[in-house]
Backbone as a printed PyTorch tensor [residue, N CA C, xyz], in Angstrom:
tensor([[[  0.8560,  -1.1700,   0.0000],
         [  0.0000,   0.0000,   0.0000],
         [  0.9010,   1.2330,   0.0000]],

        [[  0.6330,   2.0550,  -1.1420],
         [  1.2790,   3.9560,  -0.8600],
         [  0.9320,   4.5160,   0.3280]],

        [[  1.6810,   4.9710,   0.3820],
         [  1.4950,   5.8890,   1.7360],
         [  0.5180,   7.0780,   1.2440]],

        [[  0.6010,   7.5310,  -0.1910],
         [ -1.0360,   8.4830,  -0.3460],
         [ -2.1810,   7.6660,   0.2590]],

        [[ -2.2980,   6.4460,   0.1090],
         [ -3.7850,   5.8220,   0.3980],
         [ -3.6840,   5.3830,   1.8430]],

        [[ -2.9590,   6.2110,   2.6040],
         [ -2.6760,   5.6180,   4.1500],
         [ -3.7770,   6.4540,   4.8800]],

        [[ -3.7920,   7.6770,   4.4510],
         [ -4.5050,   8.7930,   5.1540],
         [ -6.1180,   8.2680,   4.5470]],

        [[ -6.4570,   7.6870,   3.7290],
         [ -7.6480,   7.1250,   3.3040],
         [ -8.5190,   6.4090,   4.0060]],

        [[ -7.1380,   4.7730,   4.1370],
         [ -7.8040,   3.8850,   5.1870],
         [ -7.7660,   4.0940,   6.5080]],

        [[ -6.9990,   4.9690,   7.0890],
         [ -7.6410,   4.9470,   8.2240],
         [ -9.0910,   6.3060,   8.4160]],

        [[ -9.0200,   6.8350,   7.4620],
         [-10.6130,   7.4380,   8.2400],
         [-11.4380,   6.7640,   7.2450]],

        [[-11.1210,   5.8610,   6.4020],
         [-12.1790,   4.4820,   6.2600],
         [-12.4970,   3.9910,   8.1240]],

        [[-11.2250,   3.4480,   8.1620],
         [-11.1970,   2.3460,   9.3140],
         [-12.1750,   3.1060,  10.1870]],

        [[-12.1390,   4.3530,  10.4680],
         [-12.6290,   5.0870,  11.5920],
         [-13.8150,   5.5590,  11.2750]],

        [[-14.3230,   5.4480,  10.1840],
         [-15.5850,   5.8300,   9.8820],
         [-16.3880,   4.3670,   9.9440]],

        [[-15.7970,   3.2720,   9.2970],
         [-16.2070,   2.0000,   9.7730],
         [-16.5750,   1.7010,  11.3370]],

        [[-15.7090,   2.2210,  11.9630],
         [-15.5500,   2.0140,  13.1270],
         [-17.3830,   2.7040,  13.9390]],

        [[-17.1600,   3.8800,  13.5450],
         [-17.9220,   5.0290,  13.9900],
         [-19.4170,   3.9330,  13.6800]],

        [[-19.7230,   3.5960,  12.5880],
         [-20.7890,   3.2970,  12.4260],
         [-20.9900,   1.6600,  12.7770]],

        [[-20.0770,   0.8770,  13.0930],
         [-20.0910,  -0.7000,  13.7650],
         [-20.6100,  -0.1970,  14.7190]],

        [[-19.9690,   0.8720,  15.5210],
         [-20.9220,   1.2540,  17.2970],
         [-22.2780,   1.8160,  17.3430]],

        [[-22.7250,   2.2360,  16.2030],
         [-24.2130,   2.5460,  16.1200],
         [-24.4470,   3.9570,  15.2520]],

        [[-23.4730,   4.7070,  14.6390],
         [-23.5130,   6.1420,  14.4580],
         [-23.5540,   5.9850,  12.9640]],

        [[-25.1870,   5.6030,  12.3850],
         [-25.4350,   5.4200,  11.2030],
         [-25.5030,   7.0480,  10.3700]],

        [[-24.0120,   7.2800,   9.9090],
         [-23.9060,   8.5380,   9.1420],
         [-23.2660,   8.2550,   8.1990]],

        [[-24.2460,   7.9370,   7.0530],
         [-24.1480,   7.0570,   5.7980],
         [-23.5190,   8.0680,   4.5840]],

        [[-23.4240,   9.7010,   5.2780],
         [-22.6790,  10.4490,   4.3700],
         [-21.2200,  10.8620,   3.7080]],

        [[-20.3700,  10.1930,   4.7620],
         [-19.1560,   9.7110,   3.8110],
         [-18.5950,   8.6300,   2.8610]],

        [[-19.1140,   7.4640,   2.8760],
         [-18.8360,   6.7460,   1.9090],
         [-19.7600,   7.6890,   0.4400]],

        [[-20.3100,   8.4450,   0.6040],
         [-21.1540,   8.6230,  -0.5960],
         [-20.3230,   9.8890,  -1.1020]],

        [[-19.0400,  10.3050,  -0.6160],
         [-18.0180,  11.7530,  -1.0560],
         [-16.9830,  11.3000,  -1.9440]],

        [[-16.8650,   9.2850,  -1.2980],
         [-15.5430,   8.8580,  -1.6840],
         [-15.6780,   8.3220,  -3.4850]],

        [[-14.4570,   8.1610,  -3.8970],
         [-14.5640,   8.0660,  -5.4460],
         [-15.1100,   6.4380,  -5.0130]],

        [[-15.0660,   5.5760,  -6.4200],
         [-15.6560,   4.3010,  -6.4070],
         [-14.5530,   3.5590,  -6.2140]],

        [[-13.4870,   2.8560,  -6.5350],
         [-12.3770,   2.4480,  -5.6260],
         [-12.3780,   2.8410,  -4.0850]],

        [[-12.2690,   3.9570,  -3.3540],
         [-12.8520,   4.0580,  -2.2000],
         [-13.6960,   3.7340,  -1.3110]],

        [[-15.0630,   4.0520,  -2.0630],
         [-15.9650,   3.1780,  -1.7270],
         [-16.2420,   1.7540,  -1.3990]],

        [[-15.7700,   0.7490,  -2.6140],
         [-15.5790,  -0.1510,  -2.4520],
         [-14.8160,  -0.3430,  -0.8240]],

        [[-13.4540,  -0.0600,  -0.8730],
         [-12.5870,  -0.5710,   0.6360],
         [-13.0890,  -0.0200,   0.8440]],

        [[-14.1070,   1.1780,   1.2200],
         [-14.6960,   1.4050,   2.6940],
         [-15.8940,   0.0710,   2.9440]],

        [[-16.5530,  -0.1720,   2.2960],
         [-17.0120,  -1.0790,   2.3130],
         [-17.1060,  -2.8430,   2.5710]],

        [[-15.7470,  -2.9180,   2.6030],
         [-15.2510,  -3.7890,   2.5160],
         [-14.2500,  -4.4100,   3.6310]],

        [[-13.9130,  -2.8640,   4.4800],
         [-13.7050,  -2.5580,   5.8710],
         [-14.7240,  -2.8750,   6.9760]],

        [[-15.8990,  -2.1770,   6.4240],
         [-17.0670,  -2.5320,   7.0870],
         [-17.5220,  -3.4590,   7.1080]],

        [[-17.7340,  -4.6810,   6.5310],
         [-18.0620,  -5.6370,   6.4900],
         [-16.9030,  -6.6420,   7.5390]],

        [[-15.8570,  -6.4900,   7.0390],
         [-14.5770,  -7.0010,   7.8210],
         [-14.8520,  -6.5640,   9.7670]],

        [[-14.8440,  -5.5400,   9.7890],
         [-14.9420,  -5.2280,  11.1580],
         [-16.3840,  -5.8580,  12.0210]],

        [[-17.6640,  -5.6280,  10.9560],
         [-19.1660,  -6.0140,  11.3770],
         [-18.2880,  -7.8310,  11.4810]],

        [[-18.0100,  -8.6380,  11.3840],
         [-17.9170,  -9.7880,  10.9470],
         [-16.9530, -10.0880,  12.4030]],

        [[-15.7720,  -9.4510,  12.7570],
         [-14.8120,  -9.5100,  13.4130],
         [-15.7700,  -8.7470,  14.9990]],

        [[-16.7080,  -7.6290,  14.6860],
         [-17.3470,  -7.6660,  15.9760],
         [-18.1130,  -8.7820,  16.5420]],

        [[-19.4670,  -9.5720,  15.5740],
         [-19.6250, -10.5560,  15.5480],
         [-19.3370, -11.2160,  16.1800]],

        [[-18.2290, -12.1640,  15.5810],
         [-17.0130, -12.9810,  16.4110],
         [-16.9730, -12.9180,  17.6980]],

        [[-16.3150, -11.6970,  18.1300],
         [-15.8390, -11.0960,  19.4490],
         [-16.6330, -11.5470,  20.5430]],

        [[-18.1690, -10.5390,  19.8280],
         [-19.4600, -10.8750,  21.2380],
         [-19.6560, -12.2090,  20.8210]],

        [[-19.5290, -13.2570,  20.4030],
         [-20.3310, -14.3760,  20.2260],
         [-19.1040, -15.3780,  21.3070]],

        [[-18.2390, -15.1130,  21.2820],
         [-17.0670, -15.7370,  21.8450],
         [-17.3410, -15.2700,  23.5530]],

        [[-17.6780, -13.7780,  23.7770],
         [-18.1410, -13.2050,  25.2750],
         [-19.1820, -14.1680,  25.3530]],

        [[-19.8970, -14.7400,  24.7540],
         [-21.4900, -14.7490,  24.8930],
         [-20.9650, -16.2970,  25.4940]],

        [[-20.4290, -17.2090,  24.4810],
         [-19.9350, -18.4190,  24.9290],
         [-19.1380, -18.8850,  26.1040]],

        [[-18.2080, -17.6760,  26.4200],
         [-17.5460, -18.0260,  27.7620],
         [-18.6410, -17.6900,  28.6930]],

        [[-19.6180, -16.4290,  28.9740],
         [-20.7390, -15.8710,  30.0770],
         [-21.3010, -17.8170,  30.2280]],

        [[-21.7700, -18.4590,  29.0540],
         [-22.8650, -19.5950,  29.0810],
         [-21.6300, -21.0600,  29.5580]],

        [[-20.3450, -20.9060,  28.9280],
         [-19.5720, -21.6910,  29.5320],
         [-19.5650, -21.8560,  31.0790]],

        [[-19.3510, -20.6110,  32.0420],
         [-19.0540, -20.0910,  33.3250],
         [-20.2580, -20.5890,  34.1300]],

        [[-21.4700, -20.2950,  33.3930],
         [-22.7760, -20.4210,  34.4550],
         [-22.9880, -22.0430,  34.2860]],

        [[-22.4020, -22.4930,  33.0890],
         [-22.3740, -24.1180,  33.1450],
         [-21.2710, -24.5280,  34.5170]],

        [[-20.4190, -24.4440,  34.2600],
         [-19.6210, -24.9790,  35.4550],
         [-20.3930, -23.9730,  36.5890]],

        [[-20.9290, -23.4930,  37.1080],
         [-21.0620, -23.1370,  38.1680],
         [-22.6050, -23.9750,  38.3890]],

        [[-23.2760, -24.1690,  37.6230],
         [-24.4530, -25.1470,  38.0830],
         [-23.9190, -26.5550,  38.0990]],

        [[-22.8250, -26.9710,  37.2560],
         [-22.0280, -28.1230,  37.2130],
         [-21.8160, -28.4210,  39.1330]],

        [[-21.1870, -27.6390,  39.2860],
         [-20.0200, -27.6660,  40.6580],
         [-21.6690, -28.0600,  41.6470]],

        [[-22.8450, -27.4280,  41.8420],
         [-23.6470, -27.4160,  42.8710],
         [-24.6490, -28.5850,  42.5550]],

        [[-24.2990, -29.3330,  41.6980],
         [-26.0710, -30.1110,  40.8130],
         [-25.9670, -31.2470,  41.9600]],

        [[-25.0640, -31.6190,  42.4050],
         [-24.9820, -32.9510,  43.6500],
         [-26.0350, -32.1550,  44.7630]],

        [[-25.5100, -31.2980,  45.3490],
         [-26.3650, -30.6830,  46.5550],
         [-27.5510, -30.3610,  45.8790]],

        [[-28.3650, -29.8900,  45.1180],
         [-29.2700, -29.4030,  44.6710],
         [-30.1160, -30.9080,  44.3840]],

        [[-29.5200, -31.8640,  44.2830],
         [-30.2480, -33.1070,  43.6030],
         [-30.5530, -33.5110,  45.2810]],

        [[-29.7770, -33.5470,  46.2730],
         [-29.8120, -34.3930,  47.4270],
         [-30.9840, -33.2130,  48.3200]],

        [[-31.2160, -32.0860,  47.7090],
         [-31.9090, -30.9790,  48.5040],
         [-33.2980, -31.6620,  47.7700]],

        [[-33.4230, -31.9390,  46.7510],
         [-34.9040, -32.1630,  46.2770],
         [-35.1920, -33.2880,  46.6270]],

        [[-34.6440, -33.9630,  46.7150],
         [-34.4390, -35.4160,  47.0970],
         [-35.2830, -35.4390,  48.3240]],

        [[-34.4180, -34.9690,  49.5580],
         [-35.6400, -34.7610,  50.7020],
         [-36.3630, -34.0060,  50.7770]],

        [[-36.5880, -32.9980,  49.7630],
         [-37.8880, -32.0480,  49.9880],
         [-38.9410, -33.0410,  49.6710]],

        [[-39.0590, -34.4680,  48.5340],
         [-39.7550, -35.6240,  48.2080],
         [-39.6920, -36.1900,  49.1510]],

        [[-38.8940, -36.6550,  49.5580],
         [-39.3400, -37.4360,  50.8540],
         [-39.7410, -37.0700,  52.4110]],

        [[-39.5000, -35.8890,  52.3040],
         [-41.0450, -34.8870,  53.7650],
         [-41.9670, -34.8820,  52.7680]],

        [[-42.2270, -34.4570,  51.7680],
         [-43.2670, -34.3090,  51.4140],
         [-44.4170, -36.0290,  51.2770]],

        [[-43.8610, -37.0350,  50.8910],
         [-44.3950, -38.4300,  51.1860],
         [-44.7370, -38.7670,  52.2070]],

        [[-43.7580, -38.0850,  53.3620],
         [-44.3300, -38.4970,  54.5340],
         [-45.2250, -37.7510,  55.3830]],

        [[-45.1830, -36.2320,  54.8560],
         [-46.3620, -35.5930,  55.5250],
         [-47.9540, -36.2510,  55.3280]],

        [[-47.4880, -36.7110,  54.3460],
         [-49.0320, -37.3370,  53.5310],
         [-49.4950, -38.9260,  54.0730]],

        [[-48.5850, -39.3780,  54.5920],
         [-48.7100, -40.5530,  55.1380],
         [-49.6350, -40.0580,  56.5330]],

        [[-50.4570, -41.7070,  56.6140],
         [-51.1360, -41.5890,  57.9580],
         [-50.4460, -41.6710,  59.4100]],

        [[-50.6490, -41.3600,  60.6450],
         [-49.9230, -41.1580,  61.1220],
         [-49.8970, -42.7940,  61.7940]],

        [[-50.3390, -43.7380,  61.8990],
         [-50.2900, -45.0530,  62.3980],
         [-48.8640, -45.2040,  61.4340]],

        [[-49.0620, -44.9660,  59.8990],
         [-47.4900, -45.6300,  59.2160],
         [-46.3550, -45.0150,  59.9740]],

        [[-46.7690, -43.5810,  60.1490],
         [-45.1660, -43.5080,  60.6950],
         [-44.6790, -43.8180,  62.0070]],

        [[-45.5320, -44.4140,  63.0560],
         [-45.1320, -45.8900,  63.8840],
         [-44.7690, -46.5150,  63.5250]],

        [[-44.3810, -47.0920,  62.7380],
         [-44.2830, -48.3410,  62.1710],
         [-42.7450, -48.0850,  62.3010]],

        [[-42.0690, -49.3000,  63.0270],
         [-40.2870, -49.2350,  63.0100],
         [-40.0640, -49.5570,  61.5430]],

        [[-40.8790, -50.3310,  60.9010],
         [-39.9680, -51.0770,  59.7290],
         [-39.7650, -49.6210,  58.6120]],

        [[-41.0050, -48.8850,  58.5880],
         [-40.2170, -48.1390,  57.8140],
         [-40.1890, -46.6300,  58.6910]],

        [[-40.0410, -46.1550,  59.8610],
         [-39.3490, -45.3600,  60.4540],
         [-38.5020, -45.6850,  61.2580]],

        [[-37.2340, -46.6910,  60.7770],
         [-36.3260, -46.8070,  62.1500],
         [-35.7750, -45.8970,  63.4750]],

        [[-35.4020, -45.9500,  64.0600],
         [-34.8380, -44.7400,  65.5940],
         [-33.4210, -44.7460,  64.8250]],

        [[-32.8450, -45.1030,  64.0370],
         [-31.4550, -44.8110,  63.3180],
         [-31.2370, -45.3790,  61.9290]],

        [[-30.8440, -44.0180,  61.2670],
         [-30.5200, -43.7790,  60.0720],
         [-29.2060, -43.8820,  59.7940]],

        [[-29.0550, -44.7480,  58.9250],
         [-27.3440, -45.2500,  58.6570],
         [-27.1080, -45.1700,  57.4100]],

        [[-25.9450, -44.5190,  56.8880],
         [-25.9660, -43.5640,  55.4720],
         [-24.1530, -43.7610,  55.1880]],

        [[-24.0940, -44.6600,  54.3210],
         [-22.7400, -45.0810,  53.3310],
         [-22.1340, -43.9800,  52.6160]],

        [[-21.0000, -43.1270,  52.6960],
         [-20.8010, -42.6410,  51.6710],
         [-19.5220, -43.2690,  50.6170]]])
């Protein structure tokens, strides 16, 4: 690339830029000759494509992170519902069953 067309691409780049962040001011590509146009265009597309990318990669690590973090707790959370089912079976039971030793023993003995 000449160094005349240096001062070009970058207020391409920066006008690309300007309008990837939201600042739809569609009146300089329309000053530039048609070679110009084109690479401004062609910038823009490059950068829209490369922002893209960027957030989609943020987006994947945010959904990666909250995976391992429900990963790490799903044991306790399974053993928490677990007995919220089993008070709840036994509230519902009559109260003669839960006399019963065979299935309310006086000790609970638990393997890990």
């Amino acid at each position: 690339m000449e160094y005349r067309y240096l001062p070009y691409f970058l207020s391409n780049f920066l006008t690309v830029t300007r309008i990837s962040l939201g600042d739809f001011d569609f009146s300089a590509p329309t000053l530039l000759d048609p070679f110009h146009n084109v690479v401004f265009w062609i910038v823009w597309y490059l950068i829209t494509i490369m922002t893209c990318v960027v957030f989609l990669n943020f987006i994947i690590a945010e959904v990666s992170s909250s995976y391992e973090s429900v990963k790490s707790d799903i044991n306790g959370l399974i053993m928490k519902e677990r007995a919220l089912l089993i008070k709840e079976s036994e509230d519902m039971m009559r109260q003669s069953e839960k006399k019963n030793p065979q299935l309310f023993p006086k000790y609970l003995i638990m393997r890990e």
